[in-house]
HTML snippet that shows the backbone in 3Dmol.js (N, CA, C, O; Angstrom):
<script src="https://3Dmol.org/build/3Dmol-min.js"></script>
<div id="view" style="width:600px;height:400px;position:relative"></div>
<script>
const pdb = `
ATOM      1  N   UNK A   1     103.971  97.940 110.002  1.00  0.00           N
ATOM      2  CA  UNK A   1     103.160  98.625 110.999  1.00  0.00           C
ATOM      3  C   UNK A   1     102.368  97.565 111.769  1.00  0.00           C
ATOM      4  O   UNK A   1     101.697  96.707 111.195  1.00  0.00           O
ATOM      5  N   UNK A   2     102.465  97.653 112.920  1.00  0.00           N
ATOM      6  CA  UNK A   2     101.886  96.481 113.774  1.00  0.00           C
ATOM      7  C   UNK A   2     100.226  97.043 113.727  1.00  0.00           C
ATOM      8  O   UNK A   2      99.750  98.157 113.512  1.00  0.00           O
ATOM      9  N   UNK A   3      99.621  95.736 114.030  1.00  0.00           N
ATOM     10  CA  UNK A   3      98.062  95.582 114.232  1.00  0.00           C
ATOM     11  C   UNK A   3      97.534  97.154 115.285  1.00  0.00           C
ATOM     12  O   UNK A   3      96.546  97.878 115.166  1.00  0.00           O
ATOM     13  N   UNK A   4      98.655  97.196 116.233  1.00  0.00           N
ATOM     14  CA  UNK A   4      97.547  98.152 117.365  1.00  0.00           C
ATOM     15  C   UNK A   4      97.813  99.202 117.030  1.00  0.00           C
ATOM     16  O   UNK A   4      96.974  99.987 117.472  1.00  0.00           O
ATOM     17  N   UNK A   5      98.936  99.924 116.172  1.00  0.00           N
ATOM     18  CA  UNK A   5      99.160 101.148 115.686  1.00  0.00           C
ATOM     19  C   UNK A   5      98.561 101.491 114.441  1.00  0.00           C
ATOM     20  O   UNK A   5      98.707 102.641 114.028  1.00  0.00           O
ATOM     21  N   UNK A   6      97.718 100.420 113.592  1.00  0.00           N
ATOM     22  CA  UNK A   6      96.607 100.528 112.633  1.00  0.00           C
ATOM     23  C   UNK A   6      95.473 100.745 112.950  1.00  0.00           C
ATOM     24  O   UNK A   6      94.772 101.568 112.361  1.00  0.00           O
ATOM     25  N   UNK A   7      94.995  99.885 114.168  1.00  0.00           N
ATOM     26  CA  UNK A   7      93.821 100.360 115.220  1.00  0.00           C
ATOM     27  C   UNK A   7      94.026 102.022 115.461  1.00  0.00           C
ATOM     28  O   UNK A   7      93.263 102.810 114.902  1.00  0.00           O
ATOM     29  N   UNK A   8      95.145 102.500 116.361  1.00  0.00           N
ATOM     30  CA  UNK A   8      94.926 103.906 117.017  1.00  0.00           C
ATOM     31  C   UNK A   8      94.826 104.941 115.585  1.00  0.00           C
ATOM     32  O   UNK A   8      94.082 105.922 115.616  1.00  0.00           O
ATOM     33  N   UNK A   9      95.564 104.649 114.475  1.00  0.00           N
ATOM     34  CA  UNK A   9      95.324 105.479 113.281  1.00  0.00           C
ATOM     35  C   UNK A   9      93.507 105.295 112.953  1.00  0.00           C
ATOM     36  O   UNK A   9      92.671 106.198 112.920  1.00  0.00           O
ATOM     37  N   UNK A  10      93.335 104.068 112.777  1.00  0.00           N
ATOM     38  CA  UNK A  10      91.975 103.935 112.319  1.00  0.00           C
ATOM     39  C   UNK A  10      90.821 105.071 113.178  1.00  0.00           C
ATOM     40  O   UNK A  10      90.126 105.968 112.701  1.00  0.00           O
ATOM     41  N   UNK A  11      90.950 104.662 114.416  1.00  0.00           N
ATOM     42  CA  UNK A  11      90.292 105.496 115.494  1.00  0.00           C
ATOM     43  C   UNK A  11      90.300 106.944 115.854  1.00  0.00           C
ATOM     44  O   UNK A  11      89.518 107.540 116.595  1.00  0.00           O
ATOM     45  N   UNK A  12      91.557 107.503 115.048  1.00  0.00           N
ATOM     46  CA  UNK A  12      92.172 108.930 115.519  1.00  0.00           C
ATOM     47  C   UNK A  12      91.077 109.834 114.839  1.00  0.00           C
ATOM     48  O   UNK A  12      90.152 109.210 114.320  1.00  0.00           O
ATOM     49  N   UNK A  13      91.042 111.087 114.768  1.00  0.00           N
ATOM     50  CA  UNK A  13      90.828 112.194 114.540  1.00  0.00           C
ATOM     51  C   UNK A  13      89.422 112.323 113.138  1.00  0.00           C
ATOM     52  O   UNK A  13      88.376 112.968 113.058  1.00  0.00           O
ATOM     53  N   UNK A  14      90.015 111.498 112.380  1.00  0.00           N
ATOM     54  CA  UNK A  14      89.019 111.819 111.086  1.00  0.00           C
ATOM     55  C   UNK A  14      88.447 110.551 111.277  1.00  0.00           C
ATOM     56  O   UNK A  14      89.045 110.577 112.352  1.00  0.00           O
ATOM     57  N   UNK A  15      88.124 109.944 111.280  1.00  0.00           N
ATOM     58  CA  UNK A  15      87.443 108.449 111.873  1.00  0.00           C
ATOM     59  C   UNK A  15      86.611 109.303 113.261  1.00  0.00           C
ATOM     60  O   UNK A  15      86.393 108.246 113.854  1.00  0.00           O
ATOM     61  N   UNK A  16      86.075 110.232 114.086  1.00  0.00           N
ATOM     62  CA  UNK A  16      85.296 110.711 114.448  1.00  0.00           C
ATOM     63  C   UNK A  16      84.086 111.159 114.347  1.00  0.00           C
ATOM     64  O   UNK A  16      84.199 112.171 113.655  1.00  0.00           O
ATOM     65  N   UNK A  17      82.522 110.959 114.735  1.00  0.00           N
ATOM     66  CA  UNK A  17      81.596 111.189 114.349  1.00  0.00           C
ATOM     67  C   UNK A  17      81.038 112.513 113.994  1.00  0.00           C
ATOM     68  O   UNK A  17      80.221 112.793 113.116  1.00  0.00           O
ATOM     69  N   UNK A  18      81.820 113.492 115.103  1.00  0.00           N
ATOM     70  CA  UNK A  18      81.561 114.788 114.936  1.00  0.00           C
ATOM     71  C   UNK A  18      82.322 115.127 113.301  1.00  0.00           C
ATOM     72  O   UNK A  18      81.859 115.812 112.389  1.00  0.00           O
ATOM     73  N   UNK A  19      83.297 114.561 113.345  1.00  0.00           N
ATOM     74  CA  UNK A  19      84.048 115.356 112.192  1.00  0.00           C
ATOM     75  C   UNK A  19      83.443 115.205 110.581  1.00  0.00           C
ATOM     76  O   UNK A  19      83.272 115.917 109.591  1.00  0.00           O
ATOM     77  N   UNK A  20      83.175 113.304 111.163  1.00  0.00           N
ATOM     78  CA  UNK A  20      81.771 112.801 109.912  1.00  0.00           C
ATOM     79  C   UNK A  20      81.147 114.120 109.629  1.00  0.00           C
ATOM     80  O   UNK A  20      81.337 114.781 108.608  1.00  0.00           O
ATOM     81  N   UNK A  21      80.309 114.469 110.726  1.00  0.00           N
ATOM     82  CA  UNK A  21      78.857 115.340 110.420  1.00  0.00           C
ATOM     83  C   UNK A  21      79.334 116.965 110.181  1.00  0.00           C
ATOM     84  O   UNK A  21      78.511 117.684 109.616  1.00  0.00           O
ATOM     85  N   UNK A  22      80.435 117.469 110.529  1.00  0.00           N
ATOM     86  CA  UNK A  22      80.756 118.641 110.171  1.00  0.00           C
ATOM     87  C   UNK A  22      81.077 118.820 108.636  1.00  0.00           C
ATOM     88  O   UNK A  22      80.742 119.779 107.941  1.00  0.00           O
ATOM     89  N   UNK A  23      82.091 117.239 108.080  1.00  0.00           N
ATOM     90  CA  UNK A  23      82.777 117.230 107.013  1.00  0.00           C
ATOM     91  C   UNK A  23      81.378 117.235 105.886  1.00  0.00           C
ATOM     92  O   UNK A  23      81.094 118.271 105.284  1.00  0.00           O
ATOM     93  N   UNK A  24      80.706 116.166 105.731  1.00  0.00           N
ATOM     94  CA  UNK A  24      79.198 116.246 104.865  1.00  0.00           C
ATOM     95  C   UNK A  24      77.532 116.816 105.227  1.00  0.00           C
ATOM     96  O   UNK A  24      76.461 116.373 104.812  1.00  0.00           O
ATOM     97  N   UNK A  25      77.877 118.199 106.354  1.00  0.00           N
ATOM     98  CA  UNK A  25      77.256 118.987 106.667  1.00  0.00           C
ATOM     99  C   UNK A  25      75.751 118.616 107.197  1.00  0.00           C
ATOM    100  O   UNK A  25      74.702 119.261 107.180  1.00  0.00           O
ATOM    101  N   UNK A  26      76.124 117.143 107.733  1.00  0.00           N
ATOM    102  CA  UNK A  26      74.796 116.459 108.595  1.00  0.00           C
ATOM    103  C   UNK A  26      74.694 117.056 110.148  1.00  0.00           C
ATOM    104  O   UNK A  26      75.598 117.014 110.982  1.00  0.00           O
ATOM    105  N   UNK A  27      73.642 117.505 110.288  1.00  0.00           N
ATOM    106  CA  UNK A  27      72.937 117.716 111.681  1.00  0.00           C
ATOM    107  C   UNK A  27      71.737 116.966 112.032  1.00  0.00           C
ATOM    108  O   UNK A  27      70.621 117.132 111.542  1.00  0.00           O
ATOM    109  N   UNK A  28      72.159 115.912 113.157  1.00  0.00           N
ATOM    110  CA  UNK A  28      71.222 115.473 113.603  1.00  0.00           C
ATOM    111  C   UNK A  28      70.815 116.080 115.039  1.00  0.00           C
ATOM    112  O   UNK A  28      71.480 116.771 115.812  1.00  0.00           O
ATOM    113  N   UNK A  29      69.314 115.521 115.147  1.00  0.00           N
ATOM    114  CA  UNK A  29      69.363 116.267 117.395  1.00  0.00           C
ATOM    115  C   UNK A  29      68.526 115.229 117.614  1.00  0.00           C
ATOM    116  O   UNK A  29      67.797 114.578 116.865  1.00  0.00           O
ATOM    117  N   UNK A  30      68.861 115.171 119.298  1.00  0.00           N
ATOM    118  CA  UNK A  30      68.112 114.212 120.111  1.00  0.00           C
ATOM    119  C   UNK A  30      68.847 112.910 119.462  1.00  0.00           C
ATOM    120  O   UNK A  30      70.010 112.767 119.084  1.00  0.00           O
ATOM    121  N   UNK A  31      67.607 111.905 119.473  1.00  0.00           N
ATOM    122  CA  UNK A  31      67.387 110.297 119.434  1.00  0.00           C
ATOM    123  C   UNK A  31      67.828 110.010 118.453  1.00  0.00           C
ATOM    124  O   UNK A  31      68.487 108.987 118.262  1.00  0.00           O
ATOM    125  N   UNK A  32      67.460 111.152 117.334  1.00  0.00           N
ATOM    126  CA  UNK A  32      68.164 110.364 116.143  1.00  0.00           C
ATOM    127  C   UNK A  32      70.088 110.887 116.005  1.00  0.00           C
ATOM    128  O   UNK A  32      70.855 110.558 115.100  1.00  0.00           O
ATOM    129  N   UNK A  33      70.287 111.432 116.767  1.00  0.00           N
ATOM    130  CA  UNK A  33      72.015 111.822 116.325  1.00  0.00           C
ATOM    131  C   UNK A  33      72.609 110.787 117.476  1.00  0.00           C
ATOM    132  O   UNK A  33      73.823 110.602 117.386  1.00  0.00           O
ATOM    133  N   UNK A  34      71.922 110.081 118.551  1.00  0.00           N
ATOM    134  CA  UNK A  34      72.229 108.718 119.246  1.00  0.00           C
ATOM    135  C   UNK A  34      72.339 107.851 118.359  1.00  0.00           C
ATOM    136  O   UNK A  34      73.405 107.355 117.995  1.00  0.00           O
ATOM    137  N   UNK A  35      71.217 107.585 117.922  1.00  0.00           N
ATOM    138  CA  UNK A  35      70.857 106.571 116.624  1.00  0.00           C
ATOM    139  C   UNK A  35      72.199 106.346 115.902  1.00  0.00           C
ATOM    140  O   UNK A  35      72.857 105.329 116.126  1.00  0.00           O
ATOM    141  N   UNK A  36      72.771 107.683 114.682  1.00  0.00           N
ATOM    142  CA  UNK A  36      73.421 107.905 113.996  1.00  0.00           C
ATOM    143  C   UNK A  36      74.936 107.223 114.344  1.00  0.00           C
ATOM    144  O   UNK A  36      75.739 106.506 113.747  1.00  0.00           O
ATOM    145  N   UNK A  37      74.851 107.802 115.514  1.00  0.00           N
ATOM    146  CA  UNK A  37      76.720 107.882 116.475  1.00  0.00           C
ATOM    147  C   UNK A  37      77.006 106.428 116.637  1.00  0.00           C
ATOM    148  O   UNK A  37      78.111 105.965 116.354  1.00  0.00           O
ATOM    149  N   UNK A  38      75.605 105.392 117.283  1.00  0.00           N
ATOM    150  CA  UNK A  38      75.643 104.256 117.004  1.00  0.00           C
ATOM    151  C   UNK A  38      76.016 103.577 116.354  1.00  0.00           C
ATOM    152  O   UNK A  38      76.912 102.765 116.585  1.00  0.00           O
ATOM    153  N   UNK A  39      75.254 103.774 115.080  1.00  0.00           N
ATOM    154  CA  UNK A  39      75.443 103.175 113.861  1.00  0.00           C
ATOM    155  C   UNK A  39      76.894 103.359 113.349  1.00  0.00           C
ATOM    156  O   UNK A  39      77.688 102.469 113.043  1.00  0.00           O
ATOM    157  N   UNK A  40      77.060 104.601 113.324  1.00  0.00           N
ATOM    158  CA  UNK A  40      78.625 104.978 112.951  1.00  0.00           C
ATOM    159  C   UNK A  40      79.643 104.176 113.660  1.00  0.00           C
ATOM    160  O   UNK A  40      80.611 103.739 113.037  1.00  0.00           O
ATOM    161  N   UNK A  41      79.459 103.913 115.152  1.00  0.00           N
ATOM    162  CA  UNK A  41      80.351 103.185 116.183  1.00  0.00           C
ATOM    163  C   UNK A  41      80.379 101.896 115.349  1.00  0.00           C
ATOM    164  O   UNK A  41      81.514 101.715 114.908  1.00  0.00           O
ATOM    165  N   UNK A  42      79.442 100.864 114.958  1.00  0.00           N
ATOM    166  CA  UNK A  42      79.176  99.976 114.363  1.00  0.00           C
ATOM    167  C   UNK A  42      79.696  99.857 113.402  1.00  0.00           C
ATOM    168  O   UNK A  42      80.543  98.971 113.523  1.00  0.00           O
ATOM    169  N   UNK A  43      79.677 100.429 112.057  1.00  0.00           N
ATOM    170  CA  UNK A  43      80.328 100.590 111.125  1.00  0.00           C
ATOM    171  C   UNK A  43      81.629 100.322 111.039  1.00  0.00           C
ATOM    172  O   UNK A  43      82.090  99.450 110.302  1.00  0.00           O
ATOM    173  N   UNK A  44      82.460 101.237 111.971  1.00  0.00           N
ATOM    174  CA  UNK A  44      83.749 101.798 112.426  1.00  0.00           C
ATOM    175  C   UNK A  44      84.539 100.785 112.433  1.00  0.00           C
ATOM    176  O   UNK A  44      85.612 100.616 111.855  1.00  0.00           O
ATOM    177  N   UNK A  45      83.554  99.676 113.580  1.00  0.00           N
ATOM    178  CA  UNK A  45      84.296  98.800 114.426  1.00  0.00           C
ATOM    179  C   UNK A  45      84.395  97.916 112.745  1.00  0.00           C
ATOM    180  O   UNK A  45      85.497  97.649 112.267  1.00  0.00           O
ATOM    181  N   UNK A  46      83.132  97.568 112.047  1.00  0.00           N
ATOM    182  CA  UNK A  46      83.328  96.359 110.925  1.00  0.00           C
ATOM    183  C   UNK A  46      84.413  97.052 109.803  1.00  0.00           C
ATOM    184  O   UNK A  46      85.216  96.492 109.058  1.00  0.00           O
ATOM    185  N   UNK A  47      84.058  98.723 110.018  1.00  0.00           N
ATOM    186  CA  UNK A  47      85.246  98.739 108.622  1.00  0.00           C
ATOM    187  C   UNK A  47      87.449  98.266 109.129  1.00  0.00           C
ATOM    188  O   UNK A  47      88.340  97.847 108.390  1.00  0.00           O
ATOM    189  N   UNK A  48      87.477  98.702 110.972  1.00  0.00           N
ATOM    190  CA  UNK A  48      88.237  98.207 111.250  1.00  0.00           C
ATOM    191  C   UNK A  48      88.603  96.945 111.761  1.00  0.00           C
ATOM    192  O   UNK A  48      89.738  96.839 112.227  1.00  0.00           O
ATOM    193  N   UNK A  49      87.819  95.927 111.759  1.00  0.00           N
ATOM    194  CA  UNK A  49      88.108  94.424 111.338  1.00  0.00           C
ATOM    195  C   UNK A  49      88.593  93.979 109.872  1.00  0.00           C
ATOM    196  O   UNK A  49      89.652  93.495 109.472  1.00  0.00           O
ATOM    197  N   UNK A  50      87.626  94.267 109.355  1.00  0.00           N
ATOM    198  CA  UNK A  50      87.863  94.429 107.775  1.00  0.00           C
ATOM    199  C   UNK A  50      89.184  94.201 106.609  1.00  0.00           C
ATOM    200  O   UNK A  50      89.557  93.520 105.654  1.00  0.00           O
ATOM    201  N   UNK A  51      89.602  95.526 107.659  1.00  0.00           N
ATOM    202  CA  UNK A  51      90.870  96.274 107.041  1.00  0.00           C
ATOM    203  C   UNK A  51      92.048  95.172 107.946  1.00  0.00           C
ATOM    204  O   UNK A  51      93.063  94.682 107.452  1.00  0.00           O
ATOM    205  N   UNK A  52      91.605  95.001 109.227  1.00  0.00           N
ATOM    206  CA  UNK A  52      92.800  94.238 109.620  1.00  0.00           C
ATOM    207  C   UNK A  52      93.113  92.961 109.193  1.00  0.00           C
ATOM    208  O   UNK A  52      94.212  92.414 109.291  1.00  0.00           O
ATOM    209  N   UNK A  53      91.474  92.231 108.420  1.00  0.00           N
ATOM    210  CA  UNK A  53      91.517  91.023 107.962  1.00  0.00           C
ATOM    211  C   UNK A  53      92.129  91.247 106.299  1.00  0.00           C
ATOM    212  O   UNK A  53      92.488  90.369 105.515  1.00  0.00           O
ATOM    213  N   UNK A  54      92.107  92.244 106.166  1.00  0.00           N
ATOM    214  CA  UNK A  54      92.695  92.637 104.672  1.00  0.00           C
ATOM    215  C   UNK A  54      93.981  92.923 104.563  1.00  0.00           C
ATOM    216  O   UNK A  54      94.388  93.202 103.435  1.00  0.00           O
ATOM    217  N   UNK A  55      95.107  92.925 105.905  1.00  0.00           N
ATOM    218  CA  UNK A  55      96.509  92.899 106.063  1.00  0.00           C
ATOM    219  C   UNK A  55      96.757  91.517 106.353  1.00  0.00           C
ATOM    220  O   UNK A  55      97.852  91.223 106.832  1.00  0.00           O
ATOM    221  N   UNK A  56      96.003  90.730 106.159  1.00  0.00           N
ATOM    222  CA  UNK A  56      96.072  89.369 106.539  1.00  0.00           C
ATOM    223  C   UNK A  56      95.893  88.386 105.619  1.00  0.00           C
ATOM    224  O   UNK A  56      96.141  87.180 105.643  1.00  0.00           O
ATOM    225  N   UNK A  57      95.310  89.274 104.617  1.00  0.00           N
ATOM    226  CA  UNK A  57      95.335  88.474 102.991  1.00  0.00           C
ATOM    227  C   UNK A  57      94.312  88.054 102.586  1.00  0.00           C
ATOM    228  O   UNK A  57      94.308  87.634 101.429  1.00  0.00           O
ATOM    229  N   UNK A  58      92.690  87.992 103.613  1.00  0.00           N
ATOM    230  CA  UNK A  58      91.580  87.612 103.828  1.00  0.00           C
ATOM    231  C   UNK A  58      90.997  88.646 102.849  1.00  0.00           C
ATOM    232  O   UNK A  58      89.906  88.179 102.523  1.00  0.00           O
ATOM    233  N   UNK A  59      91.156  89.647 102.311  1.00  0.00           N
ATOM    234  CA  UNK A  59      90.020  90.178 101.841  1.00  0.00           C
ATOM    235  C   UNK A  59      90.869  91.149 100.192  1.00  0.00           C
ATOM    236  O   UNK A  59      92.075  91.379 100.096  1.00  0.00           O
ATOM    237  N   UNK A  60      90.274  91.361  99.604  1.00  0.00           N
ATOM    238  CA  UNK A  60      91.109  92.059  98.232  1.00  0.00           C
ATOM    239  C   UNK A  60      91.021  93.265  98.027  1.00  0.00           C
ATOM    240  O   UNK A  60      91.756  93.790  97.190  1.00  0.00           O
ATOM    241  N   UNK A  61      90.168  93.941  98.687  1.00  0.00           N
ATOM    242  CA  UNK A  61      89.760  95.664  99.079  1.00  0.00           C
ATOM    243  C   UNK A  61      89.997  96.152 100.659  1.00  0.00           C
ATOM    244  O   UNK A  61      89.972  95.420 101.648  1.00  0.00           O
ATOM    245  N   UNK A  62      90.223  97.532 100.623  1.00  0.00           N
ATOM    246  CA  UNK A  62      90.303  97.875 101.929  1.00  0.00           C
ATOM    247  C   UNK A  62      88.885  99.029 101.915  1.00  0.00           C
ATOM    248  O   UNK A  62      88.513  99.624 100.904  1.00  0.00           O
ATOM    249  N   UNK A  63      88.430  99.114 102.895  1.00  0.00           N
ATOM    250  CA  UNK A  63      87.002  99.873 103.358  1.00  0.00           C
ATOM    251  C   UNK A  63      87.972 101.087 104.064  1.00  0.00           C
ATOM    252  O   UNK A  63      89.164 101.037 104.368  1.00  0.00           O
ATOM    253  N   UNK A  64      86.858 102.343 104.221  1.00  0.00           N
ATOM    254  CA  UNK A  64      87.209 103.713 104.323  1.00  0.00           C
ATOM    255  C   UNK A  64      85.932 104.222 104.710  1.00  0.00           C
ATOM    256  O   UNK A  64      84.871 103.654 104.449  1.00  0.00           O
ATOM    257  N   UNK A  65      86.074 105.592 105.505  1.00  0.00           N
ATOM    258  CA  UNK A  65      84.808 105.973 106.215  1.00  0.00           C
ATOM    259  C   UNK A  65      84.180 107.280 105.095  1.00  0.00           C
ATOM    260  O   UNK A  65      84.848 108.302 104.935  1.00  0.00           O
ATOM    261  N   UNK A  66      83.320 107.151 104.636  1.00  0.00           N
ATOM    262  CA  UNK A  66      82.391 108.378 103.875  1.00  0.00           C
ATOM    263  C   UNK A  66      81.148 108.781 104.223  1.00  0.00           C
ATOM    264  O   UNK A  66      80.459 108.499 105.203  1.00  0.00           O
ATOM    265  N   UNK A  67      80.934 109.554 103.190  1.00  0.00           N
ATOM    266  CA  UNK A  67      79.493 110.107 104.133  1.00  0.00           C
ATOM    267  C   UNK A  67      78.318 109.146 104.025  1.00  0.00           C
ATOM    268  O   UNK A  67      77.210 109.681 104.043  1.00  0.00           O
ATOM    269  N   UNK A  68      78.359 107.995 103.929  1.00  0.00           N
ATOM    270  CA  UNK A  68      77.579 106.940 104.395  1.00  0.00           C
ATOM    271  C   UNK A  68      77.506 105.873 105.573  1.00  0.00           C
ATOM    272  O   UNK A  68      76.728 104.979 105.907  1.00  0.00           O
ATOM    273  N   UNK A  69      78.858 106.480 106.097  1.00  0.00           N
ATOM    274  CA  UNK A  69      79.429 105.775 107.870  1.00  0.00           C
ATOM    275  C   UNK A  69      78.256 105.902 108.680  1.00  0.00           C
ATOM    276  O   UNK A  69      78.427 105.155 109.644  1.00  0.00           O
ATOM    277  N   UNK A  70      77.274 106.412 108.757  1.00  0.00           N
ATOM    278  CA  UNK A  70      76.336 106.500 109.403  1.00  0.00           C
ATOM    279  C   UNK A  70      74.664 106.337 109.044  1.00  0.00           C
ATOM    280  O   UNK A  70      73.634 106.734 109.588  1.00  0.00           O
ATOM    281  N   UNK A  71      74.929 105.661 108.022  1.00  0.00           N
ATOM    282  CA  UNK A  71      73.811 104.622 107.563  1.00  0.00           C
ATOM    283  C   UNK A  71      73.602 103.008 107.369  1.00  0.00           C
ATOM    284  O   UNK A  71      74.382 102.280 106.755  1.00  0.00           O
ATOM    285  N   UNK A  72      72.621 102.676 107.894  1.00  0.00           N
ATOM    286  CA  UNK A  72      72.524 100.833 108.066  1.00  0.00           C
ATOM    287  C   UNK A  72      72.423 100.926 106.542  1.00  0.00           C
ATOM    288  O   UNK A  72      71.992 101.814 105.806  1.00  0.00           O
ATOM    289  N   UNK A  73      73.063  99.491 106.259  1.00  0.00           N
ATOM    290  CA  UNK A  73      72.948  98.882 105.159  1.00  0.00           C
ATOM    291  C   UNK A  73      71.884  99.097 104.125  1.00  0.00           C
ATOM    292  O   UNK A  73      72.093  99.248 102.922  1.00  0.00           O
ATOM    293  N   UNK A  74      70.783  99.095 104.694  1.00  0.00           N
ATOM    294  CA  UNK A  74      69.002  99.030 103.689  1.00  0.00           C
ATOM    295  C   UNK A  74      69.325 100.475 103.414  1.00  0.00           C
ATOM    296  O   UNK A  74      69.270 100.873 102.251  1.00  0.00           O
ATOM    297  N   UNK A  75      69.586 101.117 104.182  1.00  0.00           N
ATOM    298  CA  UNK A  75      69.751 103.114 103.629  1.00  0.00           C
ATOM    299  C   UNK A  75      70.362 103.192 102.287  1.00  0.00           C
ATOM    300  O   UNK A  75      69.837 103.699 101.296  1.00  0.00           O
ATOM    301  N   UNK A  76      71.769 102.524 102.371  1.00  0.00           N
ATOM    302  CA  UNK A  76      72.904 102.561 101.630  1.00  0.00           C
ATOM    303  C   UNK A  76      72.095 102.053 100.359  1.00  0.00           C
ATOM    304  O   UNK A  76      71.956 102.775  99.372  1.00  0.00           O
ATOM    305  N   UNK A  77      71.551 100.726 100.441  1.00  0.00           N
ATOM    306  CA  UNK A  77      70.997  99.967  99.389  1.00  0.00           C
ATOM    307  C   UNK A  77      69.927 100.793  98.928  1.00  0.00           C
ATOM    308  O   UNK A  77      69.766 100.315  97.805  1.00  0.00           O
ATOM    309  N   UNK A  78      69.240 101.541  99.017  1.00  0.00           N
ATOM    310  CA  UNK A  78      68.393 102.630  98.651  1.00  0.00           C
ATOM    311  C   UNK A  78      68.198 103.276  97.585  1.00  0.00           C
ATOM    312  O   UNK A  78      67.380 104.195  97.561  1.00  0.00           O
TER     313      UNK A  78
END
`;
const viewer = $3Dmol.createViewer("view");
viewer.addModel(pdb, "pdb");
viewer.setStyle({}, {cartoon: {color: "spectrum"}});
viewer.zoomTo();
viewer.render();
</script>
């Protein structure tokens, strides 16, 4: 499977923020569901580097989106 057809899977449908917040029943409004979508965008992008550096032999785990895709690091560490 080539690099850009791992990208469009990564990006498709369940890799979505809305689907995040429907699937683990988060509602955010306003500033903070900007905030969130952000962060999630962020995430997204490092868990799909990650994974591509991990078809590359660079890394020994592959990363996956859960209901923590939309928390900075210090949250997670919490």
């Amino acid at each position: 499977m080539t690099i850009i057809v791992k990208l469009k899977i990564c990006l498709g449908h369940f890799n979505n923020f809305r689907y995040l917040q429907e699937l683990h029943g988060k509602n955010y409004k306003g500033l903070e569901d900007q905030a969130r979508k952000a962060i999630f965008e962020e995430n997204l992008k490092n868990i799909v580097q990650h994974n591509l550096e991990y078809d590359l032999g660079m890394h020994s785990y592959y990363l996956g989106i859960n209901k923590y895709s939309d928390w900075i690091e210090l949250e997670v560490e919490s």
